[in-house]
Biotite code that builds the C-alpha atoms (Angstrom):
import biotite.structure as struc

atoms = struc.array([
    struc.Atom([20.681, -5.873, -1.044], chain_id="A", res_id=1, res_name="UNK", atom_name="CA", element="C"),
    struc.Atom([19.859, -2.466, -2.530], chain_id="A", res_id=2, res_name="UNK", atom_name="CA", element="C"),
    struc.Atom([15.743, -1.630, -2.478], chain_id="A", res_id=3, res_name="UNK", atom_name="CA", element="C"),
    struc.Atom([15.081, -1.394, -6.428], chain_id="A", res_id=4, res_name="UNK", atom_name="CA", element="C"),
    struc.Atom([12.549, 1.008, -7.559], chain_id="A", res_id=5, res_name="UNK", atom_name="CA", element="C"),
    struc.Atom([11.091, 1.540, -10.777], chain_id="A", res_id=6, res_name="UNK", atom_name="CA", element="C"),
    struc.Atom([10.555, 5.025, -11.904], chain_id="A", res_id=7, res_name="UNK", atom_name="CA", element="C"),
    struc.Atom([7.913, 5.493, -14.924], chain_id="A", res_id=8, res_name="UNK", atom_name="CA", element="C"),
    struc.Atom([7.913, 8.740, -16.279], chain_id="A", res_id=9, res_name="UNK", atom_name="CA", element="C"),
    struc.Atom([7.899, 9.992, -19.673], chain_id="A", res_id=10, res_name="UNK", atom_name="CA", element="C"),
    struc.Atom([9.974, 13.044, -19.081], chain_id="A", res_id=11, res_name="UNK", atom_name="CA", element="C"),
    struc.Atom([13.926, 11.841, -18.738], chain_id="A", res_id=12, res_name="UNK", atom_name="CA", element="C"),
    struc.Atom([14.875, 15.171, -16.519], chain_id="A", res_id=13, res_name="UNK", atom_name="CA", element="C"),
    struc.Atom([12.240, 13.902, -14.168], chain_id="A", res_id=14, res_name="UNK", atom_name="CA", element="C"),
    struc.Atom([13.661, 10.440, -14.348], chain_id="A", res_id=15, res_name="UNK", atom_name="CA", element="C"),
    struc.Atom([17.126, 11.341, -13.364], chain_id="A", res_id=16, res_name="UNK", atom_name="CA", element="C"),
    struc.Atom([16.704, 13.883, -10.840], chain_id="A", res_id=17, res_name="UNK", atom_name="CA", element="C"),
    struc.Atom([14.840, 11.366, -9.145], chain_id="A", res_id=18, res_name="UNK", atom_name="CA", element="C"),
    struc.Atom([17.190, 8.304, -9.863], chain_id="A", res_id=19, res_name="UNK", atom_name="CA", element="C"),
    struc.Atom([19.830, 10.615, -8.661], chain_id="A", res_id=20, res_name="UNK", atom_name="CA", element="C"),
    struc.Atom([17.941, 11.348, -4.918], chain_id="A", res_id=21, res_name="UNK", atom_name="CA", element="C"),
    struc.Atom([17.301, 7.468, -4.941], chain_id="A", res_id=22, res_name="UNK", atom_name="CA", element="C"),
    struc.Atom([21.078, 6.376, -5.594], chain_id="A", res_id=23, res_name="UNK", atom_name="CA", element="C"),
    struc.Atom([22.176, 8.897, -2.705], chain_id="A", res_id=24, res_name="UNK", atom_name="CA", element="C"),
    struc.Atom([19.903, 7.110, -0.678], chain_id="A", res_id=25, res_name="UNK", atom_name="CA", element="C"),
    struc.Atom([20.726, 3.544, -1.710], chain_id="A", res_id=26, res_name="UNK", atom_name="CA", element="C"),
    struc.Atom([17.725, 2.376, -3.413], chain_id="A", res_id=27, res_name="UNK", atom_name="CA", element="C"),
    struc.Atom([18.605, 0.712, -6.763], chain_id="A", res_id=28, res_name="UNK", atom_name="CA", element="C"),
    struc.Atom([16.665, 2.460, -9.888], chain_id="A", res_id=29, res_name="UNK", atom_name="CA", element="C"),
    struc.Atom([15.449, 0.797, -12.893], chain_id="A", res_id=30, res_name="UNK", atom_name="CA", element="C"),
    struc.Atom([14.088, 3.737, -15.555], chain_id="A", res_id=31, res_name="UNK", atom_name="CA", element="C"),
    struc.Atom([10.693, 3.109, -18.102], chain_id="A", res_id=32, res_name="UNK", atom_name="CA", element="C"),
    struc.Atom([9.186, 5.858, -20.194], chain_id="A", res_id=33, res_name="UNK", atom_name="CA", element="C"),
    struc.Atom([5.883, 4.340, -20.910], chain_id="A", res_id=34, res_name="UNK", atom_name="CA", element="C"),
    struc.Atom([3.968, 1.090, -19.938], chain_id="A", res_id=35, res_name="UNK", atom_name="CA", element="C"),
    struc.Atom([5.566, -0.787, -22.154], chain_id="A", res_id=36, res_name="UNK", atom_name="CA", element="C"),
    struc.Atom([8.956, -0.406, -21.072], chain_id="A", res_id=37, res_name="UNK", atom_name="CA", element="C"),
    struc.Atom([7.808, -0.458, -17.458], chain_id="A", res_id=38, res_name="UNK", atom_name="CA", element="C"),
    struc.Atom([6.145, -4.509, -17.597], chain_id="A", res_id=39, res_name="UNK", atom_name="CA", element="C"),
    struc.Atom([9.333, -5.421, -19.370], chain_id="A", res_id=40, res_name="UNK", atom_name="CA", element="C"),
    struc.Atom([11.490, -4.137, -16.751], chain_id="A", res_id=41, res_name="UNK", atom_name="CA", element="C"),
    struc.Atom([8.808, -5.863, -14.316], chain_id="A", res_id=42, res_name="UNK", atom_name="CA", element="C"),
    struc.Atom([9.398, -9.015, -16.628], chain_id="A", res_id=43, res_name="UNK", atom_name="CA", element="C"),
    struc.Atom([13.020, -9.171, -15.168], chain_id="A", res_id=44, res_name="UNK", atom_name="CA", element="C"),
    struc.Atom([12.546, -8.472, -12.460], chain_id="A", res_id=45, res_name="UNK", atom_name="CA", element="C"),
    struc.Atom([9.901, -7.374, -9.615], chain_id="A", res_id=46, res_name="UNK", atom_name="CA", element="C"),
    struc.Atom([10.835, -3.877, -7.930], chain_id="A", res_id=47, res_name="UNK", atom_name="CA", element="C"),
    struc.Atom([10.362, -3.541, -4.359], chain_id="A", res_id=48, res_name="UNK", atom_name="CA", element="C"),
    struc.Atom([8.307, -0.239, -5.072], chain_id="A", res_id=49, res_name="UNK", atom_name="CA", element="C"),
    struc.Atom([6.750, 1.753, -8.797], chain_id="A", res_id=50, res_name="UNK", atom_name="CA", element="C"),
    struc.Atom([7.034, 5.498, -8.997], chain_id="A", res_id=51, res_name="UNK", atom_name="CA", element="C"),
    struc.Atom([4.426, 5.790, -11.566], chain_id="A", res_id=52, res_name="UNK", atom_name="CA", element="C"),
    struc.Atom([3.664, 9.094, -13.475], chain_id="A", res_id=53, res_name="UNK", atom_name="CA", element="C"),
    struc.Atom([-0.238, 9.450, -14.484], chain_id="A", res_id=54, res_name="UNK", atom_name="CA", element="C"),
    struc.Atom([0.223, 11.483, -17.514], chain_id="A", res_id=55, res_name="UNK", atom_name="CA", element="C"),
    struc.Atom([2.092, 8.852, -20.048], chain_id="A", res_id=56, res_name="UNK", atom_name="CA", element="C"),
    struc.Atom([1.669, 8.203, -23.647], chain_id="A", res_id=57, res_name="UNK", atom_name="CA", element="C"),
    struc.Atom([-0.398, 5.666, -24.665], chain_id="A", res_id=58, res_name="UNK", atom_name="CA", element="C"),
    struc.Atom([-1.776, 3.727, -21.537], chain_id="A", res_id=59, res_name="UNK", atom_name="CA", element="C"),
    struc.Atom([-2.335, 6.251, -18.887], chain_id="A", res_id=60, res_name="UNK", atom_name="CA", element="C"),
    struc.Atom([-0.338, 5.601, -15.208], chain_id="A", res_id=61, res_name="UNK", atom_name="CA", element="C"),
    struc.Atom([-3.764, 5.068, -13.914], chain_id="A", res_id=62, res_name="UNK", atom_name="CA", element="C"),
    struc.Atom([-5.008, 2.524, -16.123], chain_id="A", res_id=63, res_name="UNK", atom_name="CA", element="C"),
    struc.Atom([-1.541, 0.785, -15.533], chain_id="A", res_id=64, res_name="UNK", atom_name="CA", element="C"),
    struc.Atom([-1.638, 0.923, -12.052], chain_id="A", res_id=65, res_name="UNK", atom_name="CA", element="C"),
    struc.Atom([-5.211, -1.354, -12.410], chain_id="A", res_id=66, res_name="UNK", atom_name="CA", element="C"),
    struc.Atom([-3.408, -3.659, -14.436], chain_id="A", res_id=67, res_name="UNK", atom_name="CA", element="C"),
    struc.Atom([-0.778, -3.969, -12.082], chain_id="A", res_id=68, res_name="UNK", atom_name="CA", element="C"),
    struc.Atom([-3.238, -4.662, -9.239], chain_id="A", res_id=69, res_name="UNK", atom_name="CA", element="C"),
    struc.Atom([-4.602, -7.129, -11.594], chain_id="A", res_id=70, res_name="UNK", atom_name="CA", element="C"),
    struc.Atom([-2.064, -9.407, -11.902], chain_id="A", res_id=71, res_name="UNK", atom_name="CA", element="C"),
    struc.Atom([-0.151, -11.627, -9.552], chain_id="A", res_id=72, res_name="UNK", atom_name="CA", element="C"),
    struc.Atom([3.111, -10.730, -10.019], chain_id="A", res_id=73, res_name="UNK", atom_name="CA", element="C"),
    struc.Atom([2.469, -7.217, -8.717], chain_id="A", res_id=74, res_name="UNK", atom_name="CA", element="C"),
    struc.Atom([-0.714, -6.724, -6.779], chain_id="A", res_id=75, res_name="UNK", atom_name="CA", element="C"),
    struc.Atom([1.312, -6.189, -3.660], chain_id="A", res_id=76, res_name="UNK", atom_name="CA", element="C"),
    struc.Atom([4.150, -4.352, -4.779], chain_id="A", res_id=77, res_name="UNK", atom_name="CA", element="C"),
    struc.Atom([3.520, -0.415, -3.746], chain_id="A", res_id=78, res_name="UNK", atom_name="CA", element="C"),
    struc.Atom([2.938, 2.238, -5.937], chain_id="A", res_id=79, res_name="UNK", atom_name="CA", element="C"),
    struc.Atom([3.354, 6.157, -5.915], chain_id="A", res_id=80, res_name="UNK", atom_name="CA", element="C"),
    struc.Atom([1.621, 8.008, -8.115], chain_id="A", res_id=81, res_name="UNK", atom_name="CA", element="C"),
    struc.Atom([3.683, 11.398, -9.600], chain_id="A", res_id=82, res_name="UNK", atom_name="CA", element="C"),
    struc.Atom([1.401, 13.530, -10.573], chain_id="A", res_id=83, res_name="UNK", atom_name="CA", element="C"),
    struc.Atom([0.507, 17.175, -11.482], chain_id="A", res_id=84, res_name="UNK", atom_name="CA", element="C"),
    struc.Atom([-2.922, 16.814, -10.255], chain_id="A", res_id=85, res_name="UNK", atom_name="CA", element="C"),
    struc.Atom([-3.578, 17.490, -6.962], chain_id="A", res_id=86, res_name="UNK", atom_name="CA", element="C"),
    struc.Atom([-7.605, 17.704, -6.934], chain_id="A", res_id=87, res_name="UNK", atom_name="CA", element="C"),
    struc.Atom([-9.705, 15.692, -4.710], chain_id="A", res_id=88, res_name="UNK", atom_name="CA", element="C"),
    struc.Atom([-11.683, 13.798, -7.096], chain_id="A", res_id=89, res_name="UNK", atom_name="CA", element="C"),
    struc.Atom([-7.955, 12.821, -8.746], chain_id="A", res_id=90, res_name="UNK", atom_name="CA", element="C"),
    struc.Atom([-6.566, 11.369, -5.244], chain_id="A", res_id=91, res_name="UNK", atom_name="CA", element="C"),
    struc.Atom([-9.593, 9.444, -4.955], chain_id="A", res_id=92, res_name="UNK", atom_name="CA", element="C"),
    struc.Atom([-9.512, 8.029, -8.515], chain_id="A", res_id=93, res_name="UNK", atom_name="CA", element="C"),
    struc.Atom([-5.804, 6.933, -7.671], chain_id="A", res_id=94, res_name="UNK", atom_name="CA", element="C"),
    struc.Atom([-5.944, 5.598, -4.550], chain_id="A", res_id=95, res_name="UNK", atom_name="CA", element="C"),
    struc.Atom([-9.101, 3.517, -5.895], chain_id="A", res_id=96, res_name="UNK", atom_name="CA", element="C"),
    struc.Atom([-7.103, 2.007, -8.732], chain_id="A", res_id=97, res_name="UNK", atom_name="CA", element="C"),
    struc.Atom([-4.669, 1.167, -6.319], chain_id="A", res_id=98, res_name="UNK", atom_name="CA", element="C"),
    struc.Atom([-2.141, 3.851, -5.853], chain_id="A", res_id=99, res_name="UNK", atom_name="CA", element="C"),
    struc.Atom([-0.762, 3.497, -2.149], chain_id="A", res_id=100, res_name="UNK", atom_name="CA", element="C"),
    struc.Atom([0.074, 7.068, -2.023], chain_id="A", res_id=101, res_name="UNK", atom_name="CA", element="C"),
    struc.Atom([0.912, 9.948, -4.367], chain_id="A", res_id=102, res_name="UNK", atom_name="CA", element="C"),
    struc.Atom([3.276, 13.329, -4.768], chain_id="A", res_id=103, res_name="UNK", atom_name="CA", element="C"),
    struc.Atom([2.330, 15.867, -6.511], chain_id="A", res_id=104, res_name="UNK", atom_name="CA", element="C"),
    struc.Atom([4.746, 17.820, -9.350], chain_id="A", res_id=105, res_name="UNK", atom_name="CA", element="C"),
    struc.Atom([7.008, 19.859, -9.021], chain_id="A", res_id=106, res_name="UNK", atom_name="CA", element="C"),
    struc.Atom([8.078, 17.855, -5.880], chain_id="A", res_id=107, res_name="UNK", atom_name="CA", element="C"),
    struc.Atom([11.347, 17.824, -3.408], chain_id="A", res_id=108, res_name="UNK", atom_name="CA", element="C"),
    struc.Atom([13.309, 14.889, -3.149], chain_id="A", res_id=109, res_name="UNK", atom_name="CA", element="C"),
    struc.Atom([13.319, 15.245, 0.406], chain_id="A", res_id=110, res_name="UNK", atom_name="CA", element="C"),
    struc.Atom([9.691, 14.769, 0.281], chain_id="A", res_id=111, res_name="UNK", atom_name="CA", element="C"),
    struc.Atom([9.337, 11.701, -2.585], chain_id="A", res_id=112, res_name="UNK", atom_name="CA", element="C"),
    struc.Atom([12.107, 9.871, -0.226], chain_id="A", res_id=113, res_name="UNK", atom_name="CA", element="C"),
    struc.Atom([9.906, 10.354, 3.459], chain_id="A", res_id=114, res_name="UNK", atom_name="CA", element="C"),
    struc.Atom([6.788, 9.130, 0.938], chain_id="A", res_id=115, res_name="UNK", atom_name="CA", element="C"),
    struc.Atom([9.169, 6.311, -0.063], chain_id="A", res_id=116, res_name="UNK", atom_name="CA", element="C"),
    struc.Atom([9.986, 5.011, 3.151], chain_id="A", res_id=117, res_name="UNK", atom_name="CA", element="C"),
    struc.Atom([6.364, 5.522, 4.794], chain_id="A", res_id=118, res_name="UNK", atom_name="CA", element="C"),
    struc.Atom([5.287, 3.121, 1.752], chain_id="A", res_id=119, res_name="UNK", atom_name="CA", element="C"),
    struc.Atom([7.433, 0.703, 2.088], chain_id="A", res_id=120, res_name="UNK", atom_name="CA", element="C"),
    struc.Atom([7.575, 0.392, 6.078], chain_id="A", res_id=121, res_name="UNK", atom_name="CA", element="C"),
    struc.Atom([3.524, 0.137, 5.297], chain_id="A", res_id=122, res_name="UNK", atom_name="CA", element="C"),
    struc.Atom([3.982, -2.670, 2.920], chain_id="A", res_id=123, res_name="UNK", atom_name="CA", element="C"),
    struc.Atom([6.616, -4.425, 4.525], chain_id="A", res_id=124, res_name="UNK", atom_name="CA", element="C"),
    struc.Atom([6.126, -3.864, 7.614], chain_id="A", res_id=125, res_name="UNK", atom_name="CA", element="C"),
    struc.Atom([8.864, -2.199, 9.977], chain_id="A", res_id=126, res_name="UNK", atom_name="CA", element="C"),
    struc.Atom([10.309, -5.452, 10.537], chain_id="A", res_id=127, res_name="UNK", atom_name="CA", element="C"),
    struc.Atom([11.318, -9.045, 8.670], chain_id="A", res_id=128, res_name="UNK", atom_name="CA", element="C"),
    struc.Atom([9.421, -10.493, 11.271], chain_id="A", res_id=129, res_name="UNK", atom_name="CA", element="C"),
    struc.Atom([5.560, -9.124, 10.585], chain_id="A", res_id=130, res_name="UNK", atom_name="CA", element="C"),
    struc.Atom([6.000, -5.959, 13.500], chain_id="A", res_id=131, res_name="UNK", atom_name="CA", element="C"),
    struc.Atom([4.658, -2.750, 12.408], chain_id="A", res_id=132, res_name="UNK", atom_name="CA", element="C"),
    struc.Atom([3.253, 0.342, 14.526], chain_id="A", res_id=133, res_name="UNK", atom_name="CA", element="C"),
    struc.Atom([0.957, 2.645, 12.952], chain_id="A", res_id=134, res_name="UNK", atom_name="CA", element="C"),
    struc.Atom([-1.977, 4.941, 14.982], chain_id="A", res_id=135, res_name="UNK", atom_name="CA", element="C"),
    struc.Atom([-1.455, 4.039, 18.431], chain_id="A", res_id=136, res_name="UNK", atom_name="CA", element="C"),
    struc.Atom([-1.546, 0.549, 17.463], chain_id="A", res_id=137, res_name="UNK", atom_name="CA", element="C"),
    struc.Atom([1.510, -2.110, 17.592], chain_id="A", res_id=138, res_name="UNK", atom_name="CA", element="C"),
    struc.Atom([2.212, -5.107, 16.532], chain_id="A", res_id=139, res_name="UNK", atom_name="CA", element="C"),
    struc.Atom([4.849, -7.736, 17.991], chain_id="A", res_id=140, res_name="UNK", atom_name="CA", element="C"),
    struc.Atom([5.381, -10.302, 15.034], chain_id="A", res_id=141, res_name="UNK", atom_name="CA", element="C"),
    struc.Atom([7.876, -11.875, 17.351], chain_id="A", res_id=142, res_name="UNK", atom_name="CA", element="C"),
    struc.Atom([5.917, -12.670, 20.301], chain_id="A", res_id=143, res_name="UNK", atom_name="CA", element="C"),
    struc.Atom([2.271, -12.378, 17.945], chain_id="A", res_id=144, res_name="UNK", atom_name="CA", element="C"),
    struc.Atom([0.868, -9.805, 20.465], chain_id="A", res_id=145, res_name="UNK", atom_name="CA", element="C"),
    struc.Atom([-1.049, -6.502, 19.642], chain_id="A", res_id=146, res_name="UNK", atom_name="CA", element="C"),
    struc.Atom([-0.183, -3.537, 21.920], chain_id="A", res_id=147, res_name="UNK", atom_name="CA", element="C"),
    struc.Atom([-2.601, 0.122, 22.453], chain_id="A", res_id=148, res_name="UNK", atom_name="CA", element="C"),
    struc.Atom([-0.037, 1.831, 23.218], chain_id="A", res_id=149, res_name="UNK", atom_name="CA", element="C"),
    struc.Atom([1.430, -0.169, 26.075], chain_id="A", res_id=150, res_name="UNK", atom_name="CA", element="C"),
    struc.Atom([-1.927, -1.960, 26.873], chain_id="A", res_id=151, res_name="UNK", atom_name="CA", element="C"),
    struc.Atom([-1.931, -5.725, 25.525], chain_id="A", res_id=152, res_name="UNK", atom_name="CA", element="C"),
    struc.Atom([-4.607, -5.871, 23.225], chain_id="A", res_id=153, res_name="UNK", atom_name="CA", element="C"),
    struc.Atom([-6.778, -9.567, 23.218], chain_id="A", res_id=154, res_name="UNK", atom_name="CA", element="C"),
    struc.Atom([-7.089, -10.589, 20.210], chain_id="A", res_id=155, res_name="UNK", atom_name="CA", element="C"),
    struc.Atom([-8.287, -13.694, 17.623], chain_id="A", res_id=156, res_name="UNK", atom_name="CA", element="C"),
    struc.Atom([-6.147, -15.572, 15.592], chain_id="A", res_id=157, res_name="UNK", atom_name="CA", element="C"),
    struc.Atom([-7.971, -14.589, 12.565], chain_id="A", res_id=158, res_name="UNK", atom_name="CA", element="C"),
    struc.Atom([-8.438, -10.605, 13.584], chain_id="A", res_id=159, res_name="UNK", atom_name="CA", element="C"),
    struc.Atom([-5.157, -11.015, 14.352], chain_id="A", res_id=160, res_name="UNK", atom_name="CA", element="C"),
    struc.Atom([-3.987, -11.450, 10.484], chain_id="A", res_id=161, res_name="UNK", atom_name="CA", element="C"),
    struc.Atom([-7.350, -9.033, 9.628], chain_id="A", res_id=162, res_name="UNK", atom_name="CA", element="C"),
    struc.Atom([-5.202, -6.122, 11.503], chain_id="A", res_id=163, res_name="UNK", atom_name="CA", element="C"),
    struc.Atom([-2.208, -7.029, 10.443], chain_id="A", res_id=164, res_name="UNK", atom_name="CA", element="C"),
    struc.Atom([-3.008, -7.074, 6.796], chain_id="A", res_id=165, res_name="UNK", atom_name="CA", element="C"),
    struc.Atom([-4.747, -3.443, 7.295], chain_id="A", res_id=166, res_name="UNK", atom_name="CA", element="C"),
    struc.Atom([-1.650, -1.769, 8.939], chain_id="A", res_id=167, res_name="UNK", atom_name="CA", element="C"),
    struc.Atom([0.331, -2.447, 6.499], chain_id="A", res_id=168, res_name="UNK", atom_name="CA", element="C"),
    struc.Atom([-1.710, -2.134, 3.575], chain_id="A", res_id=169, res_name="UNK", atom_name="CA", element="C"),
    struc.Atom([-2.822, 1.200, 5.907], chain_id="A", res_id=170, res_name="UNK", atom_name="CA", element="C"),
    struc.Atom([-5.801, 3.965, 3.278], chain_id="A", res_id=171, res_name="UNK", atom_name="CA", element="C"),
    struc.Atom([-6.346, 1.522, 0.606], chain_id="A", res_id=172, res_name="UNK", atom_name="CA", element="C"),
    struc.Atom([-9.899, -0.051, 0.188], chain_id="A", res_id=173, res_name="UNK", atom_name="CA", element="C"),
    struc.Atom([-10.512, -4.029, -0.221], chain_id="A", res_id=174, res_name="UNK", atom_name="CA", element="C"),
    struc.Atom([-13.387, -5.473, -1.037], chain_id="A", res_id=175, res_name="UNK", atom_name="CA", element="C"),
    struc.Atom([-14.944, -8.303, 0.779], chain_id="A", res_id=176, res_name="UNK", atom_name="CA", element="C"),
    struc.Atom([-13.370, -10.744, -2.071], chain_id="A", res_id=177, res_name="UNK", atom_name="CA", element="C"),
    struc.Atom([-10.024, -9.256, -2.135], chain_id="A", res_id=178, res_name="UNK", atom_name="CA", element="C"),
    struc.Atom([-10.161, -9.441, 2.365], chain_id="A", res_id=179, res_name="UNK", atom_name="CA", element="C"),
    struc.Atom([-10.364, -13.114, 1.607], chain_id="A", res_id=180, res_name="UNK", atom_name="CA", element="C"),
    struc.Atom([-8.122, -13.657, -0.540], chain_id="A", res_id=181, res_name="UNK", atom_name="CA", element="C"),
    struc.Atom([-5.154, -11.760, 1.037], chain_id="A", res_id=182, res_name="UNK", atom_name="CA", element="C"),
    struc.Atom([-6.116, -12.863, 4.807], chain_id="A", res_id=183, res_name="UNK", atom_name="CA", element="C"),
    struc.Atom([-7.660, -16.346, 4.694], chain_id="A", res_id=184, res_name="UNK", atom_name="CA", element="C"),
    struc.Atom([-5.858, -17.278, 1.002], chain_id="A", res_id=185, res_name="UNK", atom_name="CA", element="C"),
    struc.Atom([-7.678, -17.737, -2.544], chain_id="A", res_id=186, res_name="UNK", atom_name="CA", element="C"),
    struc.Atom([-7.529, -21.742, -1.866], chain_id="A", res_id=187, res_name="UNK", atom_name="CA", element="C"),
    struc.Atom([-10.069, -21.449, 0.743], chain_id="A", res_id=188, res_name="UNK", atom_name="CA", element="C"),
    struc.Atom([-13.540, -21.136, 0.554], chain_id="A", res_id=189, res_name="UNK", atom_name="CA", element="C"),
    struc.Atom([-15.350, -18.977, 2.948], chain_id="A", res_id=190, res_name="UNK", atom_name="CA", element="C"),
    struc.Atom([-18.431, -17.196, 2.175], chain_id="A", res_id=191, res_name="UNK", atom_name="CA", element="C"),
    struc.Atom([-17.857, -13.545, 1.731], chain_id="A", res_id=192, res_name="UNK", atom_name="CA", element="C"),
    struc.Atom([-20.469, -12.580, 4.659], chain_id="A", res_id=193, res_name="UNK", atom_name="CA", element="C"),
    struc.Atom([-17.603, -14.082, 7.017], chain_id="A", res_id=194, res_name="UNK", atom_name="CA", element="C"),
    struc.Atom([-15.411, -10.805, 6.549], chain_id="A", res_id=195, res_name="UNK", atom_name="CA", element="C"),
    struc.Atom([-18.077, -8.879, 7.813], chain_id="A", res_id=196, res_name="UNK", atom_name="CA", element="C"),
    struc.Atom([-18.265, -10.928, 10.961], chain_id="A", res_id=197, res_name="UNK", atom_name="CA", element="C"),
    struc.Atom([-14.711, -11.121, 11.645], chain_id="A", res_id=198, res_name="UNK", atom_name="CA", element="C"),
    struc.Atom([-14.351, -6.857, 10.444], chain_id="A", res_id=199, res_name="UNK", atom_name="CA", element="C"),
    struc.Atom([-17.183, -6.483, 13.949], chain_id="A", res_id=200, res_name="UNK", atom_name="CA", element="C"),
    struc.Atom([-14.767, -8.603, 15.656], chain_id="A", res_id=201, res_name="UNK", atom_name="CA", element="C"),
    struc.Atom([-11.762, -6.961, 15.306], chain_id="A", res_id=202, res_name="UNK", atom_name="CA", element="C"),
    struc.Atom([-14.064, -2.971, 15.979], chain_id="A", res_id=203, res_name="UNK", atom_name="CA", element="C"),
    struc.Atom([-15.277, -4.894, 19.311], chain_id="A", res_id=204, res_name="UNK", atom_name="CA", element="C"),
    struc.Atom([-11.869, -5.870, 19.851], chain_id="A", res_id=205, res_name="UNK", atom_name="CA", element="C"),
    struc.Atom([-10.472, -2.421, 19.728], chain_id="A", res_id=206, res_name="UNK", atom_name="CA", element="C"),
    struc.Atom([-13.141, -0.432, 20.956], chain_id="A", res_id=207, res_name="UNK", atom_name="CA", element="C"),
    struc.Atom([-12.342, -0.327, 24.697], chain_id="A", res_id=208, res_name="UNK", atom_name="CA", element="C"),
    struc.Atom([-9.187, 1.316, 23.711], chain_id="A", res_id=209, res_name="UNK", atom_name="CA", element="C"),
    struc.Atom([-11.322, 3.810, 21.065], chain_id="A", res_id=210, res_name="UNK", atom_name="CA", element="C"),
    struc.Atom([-9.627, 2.742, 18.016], chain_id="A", res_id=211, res_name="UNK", atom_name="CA", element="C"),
    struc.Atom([-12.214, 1.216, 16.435], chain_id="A", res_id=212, res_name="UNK", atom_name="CA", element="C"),
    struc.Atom([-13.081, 3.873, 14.163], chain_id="A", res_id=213, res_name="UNK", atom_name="CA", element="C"),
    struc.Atom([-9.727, 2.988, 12.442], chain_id="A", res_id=214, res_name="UNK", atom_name="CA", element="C"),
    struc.Atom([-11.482, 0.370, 10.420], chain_id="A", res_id=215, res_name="UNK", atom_name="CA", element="C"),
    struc.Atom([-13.649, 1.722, 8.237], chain_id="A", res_id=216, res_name="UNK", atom_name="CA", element="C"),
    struc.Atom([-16.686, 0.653, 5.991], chain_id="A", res_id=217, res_name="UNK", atom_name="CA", element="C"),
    struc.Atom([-16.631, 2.113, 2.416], chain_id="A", res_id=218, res_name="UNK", atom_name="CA", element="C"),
    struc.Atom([-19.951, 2.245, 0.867], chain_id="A", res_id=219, res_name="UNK", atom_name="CA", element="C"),
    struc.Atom([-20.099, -0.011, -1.633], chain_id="A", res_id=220, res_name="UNK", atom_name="CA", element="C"),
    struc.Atom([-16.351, -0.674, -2.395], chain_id="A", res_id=221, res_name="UNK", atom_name="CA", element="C"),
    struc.Atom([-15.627, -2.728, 0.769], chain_id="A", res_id=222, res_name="UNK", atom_name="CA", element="C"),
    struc.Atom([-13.303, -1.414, 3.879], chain_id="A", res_id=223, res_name="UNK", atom_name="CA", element="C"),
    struc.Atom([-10.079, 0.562, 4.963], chain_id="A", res_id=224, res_name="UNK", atom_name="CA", element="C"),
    struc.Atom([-7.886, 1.166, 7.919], chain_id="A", res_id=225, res_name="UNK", atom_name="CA", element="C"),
    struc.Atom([-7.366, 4.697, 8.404], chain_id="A", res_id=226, res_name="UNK", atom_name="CA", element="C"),
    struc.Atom([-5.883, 6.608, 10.805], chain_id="A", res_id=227, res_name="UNK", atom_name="CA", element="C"),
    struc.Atom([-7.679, 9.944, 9.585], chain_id="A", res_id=228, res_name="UNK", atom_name="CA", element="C"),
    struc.Atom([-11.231, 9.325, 11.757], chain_id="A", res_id=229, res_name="UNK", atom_name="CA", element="C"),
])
């Protein structure tokens, strides 16, 4: 089954070029030109990944990608910003609302589709089975192992899923609350002090093989994994 995509842009050219590249590479796309039209194609159905324009009318691609993060239906799908601004202070402001990644206009297609597929094999993992690679760091879903390099890694049961839900949710920040409810699930009530113990677990864990710095402590938004140390 095809990969569908939703592409929200205001600007049709801009929607068909890049439902063009996506057809030639056999992704499915579904077209909105504003919020509106992008939750009711949502509605019907959940796309596997949002291309999301900042500048729309009305509600702004930023504000909509908070909502989106908001609610159930889509907090994990990814989203790509498309966007003319390219500033520092603009990345930051997307990627804390949520934005996985972003291109900046006037883009290549060759470039949107590599962005595309590093998304999704970030979300999804690179395989059906929970294996994903990502900084000198593996993961076996198939025999639950973690690899540095070729080095078997020991690890908890619990860092185990911690890691697992960094790498592939790889440069976003989660709070404490949001750790919790992804990695030990919203029905379970564990104070929120217990992320931090587990978060020095899994550095200790990876420090003889000096990738500890990979997990990262944001000042007063909660942590990342990042391969850029």
């Amino acid at each position: 089954m095809l990969k569908r995509i939703l592409i929200v842009d205001d600007e049709p050219a801009i929607r068909d070029m890049v439902a063009f590249a996506l057809r030639k590479a056999e992704y499915e796309p579904v077209h909105a030109a504003d919020a509106r039209e992008a939750q009711s194609a949502i509605m019907d159905k959940v796309p596997d990944l949002i291309l999301l324009d900042w500048m729309l009318p009305g509600m702004s691609g930023l504000e909509l990608a908070r909502r989106l993060r908001k609610e159930g239906l889509t907090r994990e799908v990814p989203i790509i910003m498309l966007t003319a601004r390219g500033e520092e202070n603009d990345r930051v402001s997307g990627l804390e609302a949520g934005v996985d990644d972003y291109v900046v206009k006037p883009f290549s297609s060759r470039e949107l589709l590599a962005r595309i597929k590093a998304v999704m094999r970030r979300a999804h993992g690179d395989g059906d089975d929970g294996s994903v690679a990502l900084g000198g760091l593996r993961i076996d879903g198939a025999a639950h192992r973690v690899f540095a390099g070729d080095a078997p890694v020991p690890i908890g049961p619990t860092e185990y899923r911690l890691l697992l839900f960094f790498m592939t949710h790889a440069e976003r920040v989660y709070t404490r609350s949001q750790l919790l409810d992804h990695v030990w699930g919203g029905n379970v009530y564990v104070e929120e002090r217990t992320v931090d113990v587990h978060i020095r677990r899994l550095r200790k864990t990876l420090e003889p093989f000096g990738l500890d710095p990979m997990v990262q402590t944001v000042r007063g938004a909660g942590y990342r994994f990042s391969t850029s140390v």
